[in-house]
N, C-alpha and C positions, 0 to 999 in steps of 0.2 A: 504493500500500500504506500502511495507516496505522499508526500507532505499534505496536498492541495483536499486529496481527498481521508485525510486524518484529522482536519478541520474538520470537513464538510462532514464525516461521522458525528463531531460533536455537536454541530453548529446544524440545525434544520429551520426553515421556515416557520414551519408552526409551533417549536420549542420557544424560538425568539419572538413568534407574535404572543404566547402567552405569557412569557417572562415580561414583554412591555406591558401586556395588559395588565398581569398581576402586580408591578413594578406601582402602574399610574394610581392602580387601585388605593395600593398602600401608601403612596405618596398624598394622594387626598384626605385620606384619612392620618395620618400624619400631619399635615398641613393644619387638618381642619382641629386639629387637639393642639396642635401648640397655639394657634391663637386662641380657642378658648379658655388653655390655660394663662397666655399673656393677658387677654381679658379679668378674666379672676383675678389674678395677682395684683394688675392693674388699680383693683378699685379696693386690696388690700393696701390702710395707709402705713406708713412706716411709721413705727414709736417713736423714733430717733428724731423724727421730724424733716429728715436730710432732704435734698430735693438728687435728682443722677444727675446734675452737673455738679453739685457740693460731692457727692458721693465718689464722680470721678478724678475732681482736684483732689483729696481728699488720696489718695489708692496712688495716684502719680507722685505728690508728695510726698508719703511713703516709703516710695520707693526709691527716692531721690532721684525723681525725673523733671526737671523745669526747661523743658525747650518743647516739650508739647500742649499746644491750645486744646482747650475745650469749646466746642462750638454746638451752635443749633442748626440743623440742616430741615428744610420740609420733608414731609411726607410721614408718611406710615411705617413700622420696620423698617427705616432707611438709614439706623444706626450703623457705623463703620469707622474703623482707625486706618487712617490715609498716613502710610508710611514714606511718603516721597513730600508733604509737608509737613508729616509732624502733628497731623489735628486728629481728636475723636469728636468722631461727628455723631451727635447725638438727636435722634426725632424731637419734635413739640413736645411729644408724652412723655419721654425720656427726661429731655433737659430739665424741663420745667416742673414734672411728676415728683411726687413725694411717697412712692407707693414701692412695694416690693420687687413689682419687676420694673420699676427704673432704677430702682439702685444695684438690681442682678443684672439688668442690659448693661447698665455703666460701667460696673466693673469689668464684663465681659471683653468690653470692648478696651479698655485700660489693660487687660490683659496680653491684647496684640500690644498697645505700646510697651508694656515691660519684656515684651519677647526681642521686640523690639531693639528696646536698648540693651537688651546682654545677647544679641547676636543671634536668639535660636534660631535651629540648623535649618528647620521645617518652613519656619517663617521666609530666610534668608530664600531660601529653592526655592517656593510659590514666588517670592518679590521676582528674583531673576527669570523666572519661567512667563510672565505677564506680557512682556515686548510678542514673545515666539505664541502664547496664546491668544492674543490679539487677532495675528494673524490666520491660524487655526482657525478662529471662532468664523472668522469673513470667509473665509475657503467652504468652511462644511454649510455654509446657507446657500452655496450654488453649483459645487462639483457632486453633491450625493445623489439628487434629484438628477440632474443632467446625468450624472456618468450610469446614474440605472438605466435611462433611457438608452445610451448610448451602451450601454450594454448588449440591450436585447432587441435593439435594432442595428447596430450597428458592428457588434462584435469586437465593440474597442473598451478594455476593462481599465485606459489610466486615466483618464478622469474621475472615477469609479474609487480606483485607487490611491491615486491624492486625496480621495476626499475622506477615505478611509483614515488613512496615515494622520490627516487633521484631526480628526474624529478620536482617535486614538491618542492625541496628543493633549484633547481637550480631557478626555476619560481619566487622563493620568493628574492633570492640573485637579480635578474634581478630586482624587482619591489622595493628594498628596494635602489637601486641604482640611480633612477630617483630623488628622492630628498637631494642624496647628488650632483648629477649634477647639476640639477638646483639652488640649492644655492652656487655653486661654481662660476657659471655663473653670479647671481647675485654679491656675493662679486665683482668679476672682476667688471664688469659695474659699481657699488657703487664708485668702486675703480678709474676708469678710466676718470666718468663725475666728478671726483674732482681731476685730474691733468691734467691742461690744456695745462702743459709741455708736456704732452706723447698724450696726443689727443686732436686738439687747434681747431675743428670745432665741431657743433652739428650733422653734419651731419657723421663728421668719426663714432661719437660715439654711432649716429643709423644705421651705417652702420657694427658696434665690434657687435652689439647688433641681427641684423639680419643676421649673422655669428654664433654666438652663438645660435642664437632659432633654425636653422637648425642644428648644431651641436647635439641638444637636444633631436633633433626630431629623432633622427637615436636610443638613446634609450630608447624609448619611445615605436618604433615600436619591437624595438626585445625584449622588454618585453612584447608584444603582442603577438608576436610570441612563445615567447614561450612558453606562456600560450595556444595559441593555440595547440599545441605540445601536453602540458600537458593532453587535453581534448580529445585530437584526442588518445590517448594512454589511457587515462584514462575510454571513449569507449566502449574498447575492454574488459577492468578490468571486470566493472561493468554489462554491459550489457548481459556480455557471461557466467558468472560465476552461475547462476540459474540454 
């Protein structure tokens, strides 16, 4: 048996359209519990009184970080720590919130800044990898569709296969991001059950804590997904090309 067809054993049609379907399935539902858990926690207020921009000065200070801003950006979940200026960018709800999960988002995200600043290896690889998946991400919105076409009418599989190669390159970006999240998440917590200023019950603190693992869970699944993706496309590559 050669290569082409030792994928194609593992790799079928309808294995990969059920893995995406069951993939999407669990991703909605997924999705759909971590905002009702960010909801809930939301409208739990914090004792402390703190607001997630005190919370996050507060966690950078600490850590003896003062060349990162804390900022307010719009939107909804649009919280993020921007490594190329130096800012955490914190939602309306966030910034301004005095509730349990703005001060578990805040530190969350204070999290990437301390990785940040002492170099993690994880963090360091996704920052460097971003130029190359920029590029990926623009390839795989126009070689996948075309080069299938271009497959099975045309019998030319490198469009097909570039698109592939991106596709794979975006798969990898997604999977190498899960353990810069989750140690983000852990700092925070580490961070959080040693100020009892900023969270004074055991139970806020497993409450930041099951906020966060749903947080986690959302990429978790879409590096599922898109590995399913990659499979469901990769398929067509391997199996049609004999």
């Amino acid at each position: 048996m050669n290569h082409t067809a030792l994928i194609t054993g593992f790799i079928t049609y309808n294995s990969a359209i059920f893995l995406m379907i069951a993939i999407a399935l669990i991703s909605f539902i997924v999705q759909w519990r971590f905002k009702s858990k960010f909801k809930q926690y939301a409208e739990m207020g914090l004792l402390s009184g703190l607001s997630g921009a005190e919370v996050a000065q507060r966690m950078l200070r600490d850590n003896g970080i003062s060349n990162v801003q804390v900022i307010s950006v719009e939107g909804q979940l649009t919280d993020h720590y921007n490594p190329e200026n130096r800012t955490v960018n914190l939602s309306p709800d966030v910034y301004h919130g005095r509730s349990i999960a703005a001060a578990a988002v805040a530190a969350h995200e204070c999290g990437h800044a301390v990785q940040h600043a002492k170099a993690y290896a994880w963090l360091s690889f996704r920052s460097a990898m971003v130029p190359a998946i920029n590029v990926a991400s623009t390839l795989t919105q126009f070689t996948l569709t075309i080069g299938v076409l271009l497959l099975f009418f045309a019998h030319n599989s490198y469009v097909l296969a570039i698109g592939v190669a991106a596709l794979a390159l975006v798969t990898l970006f997604s999977f190498i991001t899960l353990p810069v999240e989750f140690d983000a998440s852990r700092r925070a917590l580490a961070w959080l059950n040693n100020n009892y200023n900023v969270m004074q019950t055991r139970q806020e603190h497993e409450q930041a804590k099951d906020a966060l693992w749903w947080a986690a869970m959302t990429y978790v699944v879409a590096a599922l997904s898109a590995l399913a993706t990659l499979l469901y496309y990769a398929q067509f590559l391997f199996g049609r090309r004999d």
